[in-house]
Steps between C-alpha positions, in 0.01 A plus 500: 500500500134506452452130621294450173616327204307488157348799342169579412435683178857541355502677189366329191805414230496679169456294167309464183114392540432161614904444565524270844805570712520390878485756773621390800772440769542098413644504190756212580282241581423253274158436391320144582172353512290242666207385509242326674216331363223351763156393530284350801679151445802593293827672575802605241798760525792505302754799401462599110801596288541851331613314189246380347144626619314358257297308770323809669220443315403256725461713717248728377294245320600164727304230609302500849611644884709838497815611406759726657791652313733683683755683287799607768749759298390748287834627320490277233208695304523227181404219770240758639367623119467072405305399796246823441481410118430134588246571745312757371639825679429816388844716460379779693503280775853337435622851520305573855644116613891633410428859624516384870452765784214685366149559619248151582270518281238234360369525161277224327548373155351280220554126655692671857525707742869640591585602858835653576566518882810565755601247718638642787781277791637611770916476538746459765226482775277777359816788399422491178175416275555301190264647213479272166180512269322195420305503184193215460342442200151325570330250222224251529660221588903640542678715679819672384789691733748720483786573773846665495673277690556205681313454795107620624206483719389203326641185680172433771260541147768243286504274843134536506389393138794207510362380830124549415396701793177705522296401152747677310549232238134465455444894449580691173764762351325794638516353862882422429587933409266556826767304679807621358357868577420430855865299557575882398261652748612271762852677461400819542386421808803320626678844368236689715598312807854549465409880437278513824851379685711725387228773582483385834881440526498901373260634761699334820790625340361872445299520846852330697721732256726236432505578149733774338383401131169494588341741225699321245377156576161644552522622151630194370175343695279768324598362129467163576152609571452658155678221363226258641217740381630546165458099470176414684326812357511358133410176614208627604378649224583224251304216736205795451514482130480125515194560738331781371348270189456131363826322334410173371877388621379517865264286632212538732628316766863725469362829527454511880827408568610772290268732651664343824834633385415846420396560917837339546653798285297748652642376862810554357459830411340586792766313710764718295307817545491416908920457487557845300316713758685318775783577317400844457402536850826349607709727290310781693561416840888428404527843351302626825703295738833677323373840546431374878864410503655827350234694728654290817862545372442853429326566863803323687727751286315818587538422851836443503531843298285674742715373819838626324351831433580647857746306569672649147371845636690469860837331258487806320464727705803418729714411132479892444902617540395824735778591743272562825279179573565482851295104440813397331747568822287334728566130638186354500368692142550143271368240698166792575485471110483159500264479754261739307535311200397209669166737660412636176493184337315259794233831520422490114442149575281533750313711330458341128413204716176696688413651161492117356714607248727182596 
């Protein structure tokens, strides 16, 4: 097992032009939606039907305060293809949304800017990391996501808009996408620190030699590590498209917190970088310390080889079947055998021992 679940740029689905089909590893879970609707003194969240969506358009041209719809399921592509034709969504990016898996990427259109990012957890106390891509669609005054499945990095931001903690009711859309990206960022880092464990768990191991499977967990270590860097590397590059020139759909005050999170995704890479040489390095001194071993193993052999070899010579000589050994009649011949075994083996002793080959 790889200890990595999800998969990043699967292969795109066939199908006539403009055709959307979902592309992914959820396709049993059923879609839902919620959404929360706030403003410095005002608070609303409710869970929408997929029956009738005729009331989306409130969300794109509502009242006052911000709007977040989350969209959980993507398998049902009708419930997908209404909510994009009520708010406004281009196709093109309906088929990006259900093609999960590929490449982050950030592209800005007429009215909003899509973002398409991969939320990353760490499983069953940091075995395996859970990949599943989170796609954000930015307007001025709404936000719009779309998960997989159940479940996310989201709770602390919900907890945190319900609650009204840290001027986040009083600030705008844009500042809302900066924190659903950095509750991804944060992950990564937790992943990171579960990563930095299991390297240090893997170098005790490897310098103790406790570890028979160590190449194959280091290897398992290693693509975690390219896992991570095929996610935060991305990131980085869409946060510089949203930085490298004015968008009227972020604010002023937002950019520097955006700018904030593009250092955090260059730590990350840099963190990642730091594990894959240790990895590297470590997968070098286990492959060194097993040539140690065989050269050890193979050194205790050639002495016990090289303290046989007389010993085989004197055997030999008195196994030859010649009539006239007068050695063979005498009394006292075996046990003087014997006792020159025991010479010719305490001697080459001696002297491996004085030549510090043992």
């Amino acid at each position: 097992m790889s200890g990595i679940t999800g998969k990043l740029y699967p292969e795109r689905s066939g199908g006539h032009y403009g055709a959307l089909a979902y592309v992914g590893r959820h396709d049993t879970v059923e879609t839902s939606l919620s959404l929360m609707e706030y403003g410095e003194g005002s608070f609303r969240s409710e869970d929408l039907g997929t029956e009738d969506l005729k009331g989306l358009e409130t969300v794109r041209e509502g009242g006052e305060g911000v709007r977040w719809l989350n969209v959980c399921g993507l398998a049902d592509v009708d419930v997908v293809e209404g909510i994009g034709r009520r708010l406004g969504i281009h196709r093109l990016v309906l088929r990006n949304v259900l093609h999960t898996g590929q490449r982050p990427r950030a592209e800005v259109y007429d009215g909003y800017i899509f973002l398409a990012m991969n939320m990353i957890e760490c499983r069953e106390s940091g075995s395996y990391l859970d990949s599943e891509q989170v796609s954000l669609i930015l307007g001025p005054d709404y936000v719009v996501t779309f998960q997989e499945k159940g479940g996310d990095v989201f709770d602390g931001l919900r907890r945190r808009i319900r609650d009204a903690e840290g001027g986040i009711r009083s600030a705008g859309a844009d500042y809302l996408a900066y924190s659903i990206m950095d509750a991804v960022v944060d992950h990564y880092f937790r992943a990171l620190e579960r990563l930095g464990e299991e390297v240090e768990s893997l170098e005790d191991r490897v310098i103790a030699r406790r570890d028979r499977l160590g190449i194959a967990r280091i290897h398992r270590l290693k693509r975690k590590l390219i896992f991570m860097r095929k996610s935060a590397w991305p990131l980085r590059e869409e946060l510089s498209v949203l930085l490298r020139g004015e968008h009227p759909l972020l604010s002023p005050e937002a950019v520097p917190y955006f700018r904030d999170l593009y250092g955090h995704t260059v730590e990350v890479m840099d963190t990642v970088e730091t594990f894959r040489d240790m990895a590297s390095g470590l997968l070098d001194v286990y492959l060194s310390s097993q040539g140690n071993r065989l050269n050890e193993v193979m050194k205790v052999l050639t002495i016990i080889a090289t303290i046989f070899i007389p010993v085989t010579f004197v055997t030999g000589v008195y196994g030859m079947n010649f009539r006239h050994m007068p050695e063979l009649e005498m009394a006292w011949a075996y046990p003087a055998c014997l006792g020159l075994f025991v010479v010719i083996a305490g001697g080459m002793l001696v002297w491996f021992r004085r030549k510090g080959w043992i």
